[in-house]
N, C-alpha and C positions, 0 to 999 in steps of 0.2 A: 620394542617395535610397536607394542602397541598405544604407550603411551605418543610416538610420534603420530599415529595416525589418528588417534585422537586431537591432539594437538593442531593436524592438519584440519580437519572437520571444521574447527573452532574457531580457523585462521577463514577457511573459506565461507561461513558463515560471516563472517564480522566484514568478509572483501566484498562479498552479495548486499549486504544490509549498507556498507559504507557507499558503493557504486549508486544503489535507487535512491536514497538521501541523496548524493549531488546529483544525480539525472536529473529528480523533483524539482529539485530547488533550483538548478540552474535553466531547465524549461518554465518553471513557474515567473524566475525571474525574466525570463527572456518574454514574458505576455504581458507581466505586470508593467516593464520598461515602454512596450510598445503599441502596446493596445490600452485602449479606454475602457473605464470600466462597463460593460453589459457591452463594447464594440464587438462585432463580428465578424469575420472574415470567412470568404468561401473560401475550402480546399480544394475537394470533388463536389463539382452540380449535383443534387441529389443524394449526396453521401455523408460528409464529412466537412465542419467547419471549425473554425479557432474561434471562440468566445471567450471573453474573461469577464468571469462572474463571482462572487464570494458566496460560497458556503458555509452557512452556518451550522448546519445538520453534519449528519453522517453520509458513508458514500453515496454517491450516485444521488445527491439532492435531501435525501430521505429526514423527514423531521427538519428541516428547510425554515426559517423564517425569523422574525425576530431577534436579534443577539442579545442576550445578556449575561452577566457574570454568573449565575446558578449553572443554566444550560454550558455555557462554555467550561465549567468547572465538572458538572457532570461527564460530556463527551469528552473529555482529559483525562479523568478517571477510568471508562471504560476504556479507552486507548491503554492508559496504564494497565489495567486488571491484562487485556487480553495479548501485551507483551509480556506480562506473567504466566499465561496461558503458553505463548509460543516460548520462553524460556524451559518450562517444562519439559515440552517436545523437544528441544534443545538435548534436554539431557539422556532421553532416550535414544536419540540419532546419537551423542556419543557412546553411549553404552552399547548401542548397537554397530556401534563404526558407518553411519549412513550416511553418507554427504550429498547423495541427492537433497536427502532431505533437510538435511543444513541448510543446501545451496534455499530451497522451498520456503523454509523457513525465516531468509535472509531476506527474503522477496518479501515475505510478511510483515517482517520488524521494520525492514527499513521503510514498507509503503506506511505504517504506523508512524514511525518517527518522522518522515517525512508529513506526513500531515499535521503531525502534531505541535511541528517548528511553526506551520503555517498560524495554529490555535493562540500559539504563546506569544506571536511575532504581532499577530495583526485581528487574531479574535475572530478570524474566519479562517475557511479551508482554500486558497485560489483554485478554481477550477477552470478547463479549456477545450477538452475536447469534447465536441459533438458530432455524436452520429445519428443519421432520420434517414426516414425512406418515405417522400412525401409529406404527408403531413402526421407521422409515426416518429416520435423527436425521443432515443436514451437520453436520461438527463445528465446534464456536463461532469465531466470528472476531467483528472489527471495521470499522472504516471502513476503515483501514490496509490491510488485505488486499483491501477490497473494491475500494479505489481502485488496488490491486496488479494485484489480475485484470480488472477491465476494462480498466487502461491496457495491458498485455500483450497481451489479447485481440483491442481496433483497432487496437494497433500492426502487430502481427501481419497482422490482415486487412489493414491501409495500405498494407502493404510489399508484400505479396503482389500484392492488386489493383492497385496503382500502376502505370501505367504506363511503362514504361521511356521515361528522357528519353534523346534522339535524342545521338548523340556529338557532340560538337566545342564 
């Protein structure tokens, strides 16, 4: 039994991490087809608009500018390192039979690997979503990122609030 529910953890991580990879890429795709590059669209007056812009940095614009092959091999790397980071955790959520944290985890890898097709495909990151409040503008991102920071964000809280299991 327990090898099944482990088994199931592994299966629900890999169904998390597979869903945000085609979410990304088939929203990425669906901006890239129809939108020009740096074009804009309103969604909400005031709120929320669809930009399709390339990123060359990390999430949310950060280190932004320039492309070249060092930089894009660099950020390719640390993608890679920090899907060995979340593989880790991986192992603990089975040892521990966790599948919240699978599912959190899934959400990690796949906004990972989802950006990372973007790096090896076209040497940027497609970004689309913008949100402002006047002239206060987050800088663009995608699903990819989204599903970055909220899987970080419970993981975080998970670890912290979790109770400590008793030794032995």
């Amino acid at each position: 039994m327990k090898q099944r529910k482990k088994f199931s953890i592994l299966i629900v991580f890999i169904l998390v991490m597979t869903v945000i990879i085609a979410l990304d890429q088939w929203t990425k795709h669906l901006i890239v087809t129809r939108f020009l590059l740096y074009q804009s669209k309103e969604v909400f007056k005031g709120w929320f608009n669809l930009v399709y812009v390339h990123n060359t940095g990390v999430a949310f614009g950060f280190f932004n500018g320039p492309n070249n092959l060092p930089k894009n091999l660099f950020f390719s790397g640390v993608t890679l390192v920090s899907v060995g980071v979340v593989l880790y955790f991986l192992i603990q959520a089975l040892a521990k039979r966790d599948i919240f944290q699978s599912v959190l985890l899934g959400m990690i890898c796949g906004g990972a690997f989802g950006n990372l097709i973007d790096r090896f495909r076209i040497g940027a990151v497609v970004d689309f979503i913008e949100i402002y409040y006047k002239k206060y503008h987050w800088p663009a991102f995608n699903l990819a990122d989204a599903a970055i920071s909220v899987g970080i964000i419970l993981l975080t809280l998970n670890l912290i609030l979790k109770k400590p299991e008793p030794p032995g």
